[in-house]
Phi, psi and omega in degrees: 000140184309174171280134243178107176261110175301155190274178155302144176275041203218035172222156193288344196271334189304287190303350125002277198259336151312316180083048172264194198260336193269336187293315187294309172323323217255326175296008164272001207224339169287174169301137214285298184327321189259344153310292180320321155286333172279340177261325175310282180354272200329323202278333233231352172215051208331135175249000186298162192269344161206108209287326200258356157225335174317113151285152197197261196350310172296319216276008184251003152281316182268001142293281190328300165311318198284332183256351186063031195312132161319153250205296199332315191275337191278331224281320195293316207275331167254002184232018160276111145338079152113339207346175098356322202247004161247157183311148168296127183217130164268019111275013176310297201265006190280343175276312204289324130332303200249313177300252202356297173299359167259342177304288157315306183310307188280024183118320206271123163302309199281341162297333182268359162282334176278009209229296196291319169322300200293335185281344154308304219219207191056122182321296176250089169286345196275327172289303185299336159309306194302300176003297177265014166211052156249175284273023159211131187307101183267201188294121172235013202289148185048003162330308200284311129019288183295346197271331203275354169281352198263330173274159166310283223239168182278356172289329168285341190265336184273329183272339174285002175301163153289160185254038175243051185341288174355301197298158149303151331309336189305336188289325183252343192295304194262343176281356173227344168247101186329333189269311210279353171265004158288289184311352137337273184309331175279347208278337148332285166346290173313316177289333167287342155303329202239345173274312178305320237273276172340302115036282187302318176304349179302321219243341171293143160275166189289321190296300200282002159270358187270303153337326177262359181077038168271023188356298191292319168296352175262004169283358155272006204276101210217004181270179201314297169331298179289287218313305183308297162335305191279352195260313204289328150340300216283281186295018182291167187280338209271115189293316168322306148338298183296340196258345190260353172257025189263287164311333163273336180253351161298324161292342149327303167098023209265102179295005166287350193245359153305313153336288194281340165288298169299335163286344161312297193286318159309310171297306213221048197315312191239050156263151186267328198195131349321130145351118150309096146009277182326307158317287164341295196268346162274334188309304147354251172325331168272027204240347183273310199180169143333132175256126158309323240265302185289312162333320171286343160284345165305126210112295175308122170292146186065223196322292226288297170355297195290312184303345189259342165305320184300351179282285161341307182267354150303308192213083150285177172225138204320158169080350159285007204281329181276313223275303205294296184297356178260356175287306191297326158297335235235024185294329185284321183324157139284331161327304193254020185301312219280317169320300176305336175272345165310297187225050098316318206274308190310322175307274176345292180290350165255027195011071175260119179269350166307268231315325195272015155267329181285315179319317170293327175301300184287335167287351142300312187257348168267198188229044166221091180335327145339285212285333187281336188296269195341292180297327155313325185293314194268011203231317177299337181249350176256312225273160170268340184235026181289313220293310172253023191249271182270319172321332180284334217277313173356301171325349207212031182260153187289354184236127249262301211278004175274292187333325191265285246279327169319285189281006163257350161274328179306152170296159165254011160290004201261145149284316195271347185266297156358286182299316188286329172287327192287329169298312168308318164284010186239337202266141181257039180231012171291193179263143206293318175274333170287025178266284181322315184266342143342281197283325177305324174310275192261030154281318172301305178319283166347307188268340173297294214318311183287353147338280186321130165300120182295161175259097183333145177268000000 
């Protein structure tokens, strides 16, 4: 995906393209034109720092509904051809797409017609089917006509499958339209072909599964025999070998394969690609417990560093705490994002309250929605002024798990965090637990209310 320049986060479109809570306040409160240019932007240029899990679409569809945004430009940008001079991106059209389907669930008729348009004559159909019929099946009437004609073959129409054969529409779909119920039937095929495959491997040794590059059929092979194999694997001269039994027993959780997993990471300190093995499996290996050994790498240039900061911030300890926040300033690097969400969560868990001015820098400025839920998760249990402060803006955040830390932390001192709580608990298109965890926050308020003694005339 192209490179995408965020805005400042103190300007309405950076906090936009964040998917924060004051940015949907504020594109409600600005002149609908300059909303409206911030959110086309967003749609017409994904700003997530990772398209494949950041949510963004409900909460940039219920701007749209709320502002009443113009159609016309999203309409150019997905059935307009194009330049000539731009790159292939398989995600180009896919935020715009899925917001159009939240467009819908919330009302707007003319998105779900720009949904059906696209799926006719638009480049990626098979994301605008999911659009209209994720997570509730919208006008999907006479479709199956178009899709099954939109693939060549029936293999393409079969690989356009969901990988939920069930869902609706494909479900009532094949019971009537003959092509998607071949394709139906080969990906069925397919899948049973590849369960029979998997199968064979069962009957094989670790050596001739290692040799086909099956990784995966050896992650139950755990008796003496296969262990001695995969150990031997690991350290063996043939690197493809060495790297694929390396990588099995770390899915093992097998402490054995520490050696050979640092001597990987040693061979090969600063490759980008392949995958370091060696990594993969310590990674692994930390998911059990503290390594004394990877810890012991602080310092060490390239990998072996980088794993043992990530060690530190997996099982901290009193006295990591300077070390964690300065991993944690390092939030804007992209290099170093994921590191940085390590340890926050470390921070957190060492209750460290020196943290909760930087927590705050970073729940403003970064631009990975992720990364802000945490600190929000951590600014609701150290700061003293989350509750009435960043906590309300939480409420109007693009991520599901920001919304629940809002509504059990924010104050109920607040009139505007009340009224938000209370539509969050009313809407039935929010997520079923913060719906939930909404109305428990304002059912006492309620019931005080219906309480009060009326007042005589």
């Amino acid at each position: 995906m192209p490179d995408v320049v965020v805005a400042s986060a103190d300007s309405l479109l950076g906090r936009v393209q964040r998917g924060r809570g004051q940015g949907y306040v504020d594109a409600l409160a600005v002149a609908p034109g300059e909303g409206a240019a911030a959110l086309i932007n967003c749609l017409t240029s994904d700003p997530r720092t990772d398209h494949q899990v950041e949510s963004r679409d409900e909460y940039y569809g219920r701007i749209a509904v709320d502002i009443e945004l113009d159609l016309a430009p999203l309409e150019v940008f997905l059935l307009a051809p194009p330049p000539a001079t731009a790159s292939k991106d398989d995600w180009r059209d896919a935020l715009a797409l899925y917001t159009l389907g939240s467009m819908g669930r919330l009302g707007r008729a003319d998105a779900v017609a720009l949904l059906r348009r696209y799926v006719e004559i638009g480049e990626d159909w098979s994301t605008a089917l999911v659009a209209l019929s994720w997570p509730t099946v919208l006008n999907v009437e006479g479709l199956d006509h178009v899709v099954a004609e939109r693939a060549a073959s029936v293999d393409e129409l079969a690989r356009g499958l969901p990988f939920e054969p069930d869902r609706e529409p494909w479900l009532s779909w094949r019971r009537t339209n003959e092509r998607i119920a071949e394709a139906a039937a080969r990906s069925h095929l397919w899948r049973t072909q590849g369960e029979r495959r998997r199968a064979q491997f069962a009957e094989k040794s670790v050596m001739e599964v290692l040799r086909e590059r099956e990784v995966s059929a050896l992650r139950g092979r755990s008796d003496e025999v296969d262990k001695a194999a995969l150990l031997e694997a690991a350290t063996g001269d043939d690197e493809q070998l060495r790297h694929d039994a390396i990588k099995v027993l770390g899915w093992q959780r097998d402490q054995r394969v520490l050696d050979a997993a640092e001597s990987e990471l040693r061979r090969f300190p600063d490759r980008e690609w392949p995958p370091n093995a060696g990594w993969f499996a310590i990674f692994q290996l930390l998911r059990d417990g503290p390594l004394p050994r990877v810890r012991g790498w602080l310092g060490e240039p390239g990998r072996l560093g980088e794993v043992a900061m990530h060690a530190v911030a997996e099982w901290p300890e009193p006295g990591d705490e300077a070390l964690l926040r300065t991993m944690a300033e390092h939030f804007r690097d992209e290099e170093w994002l994921y590191r940085a969400c390590d340890a926050v969560d470390a921070l957190v868990r060492l209750r460290d309250r020196l943290s909760t001015a930087l927590f705050e820098t970073i729940f403003k400025e970064t631009t990975y929605s992720y990364l802000r839920h945490r600190v929000a998760r951590g600014l609701a249990l150290l700061s003293p002024t989350f509750e009435a402060g960043l906590a309300i803006e939480c409420l109007w955040d693009c991520e599901d798990q920001t919304i629940a830390v809002g509504c059990a932390a924010v104050s109920l001192a607040s009139d505007v965090a009340r009224e938000q709580l209370s539509r969050i608990a009313a809407d039935k298109l929010a997520d079923r637990r913060t719906r939930a965890l909404a109305a428990r926050r304002v059912r006492p308020l309620e019931k005080h209310r219906s309480r009060r003694p009326r007042t005589g005339s």
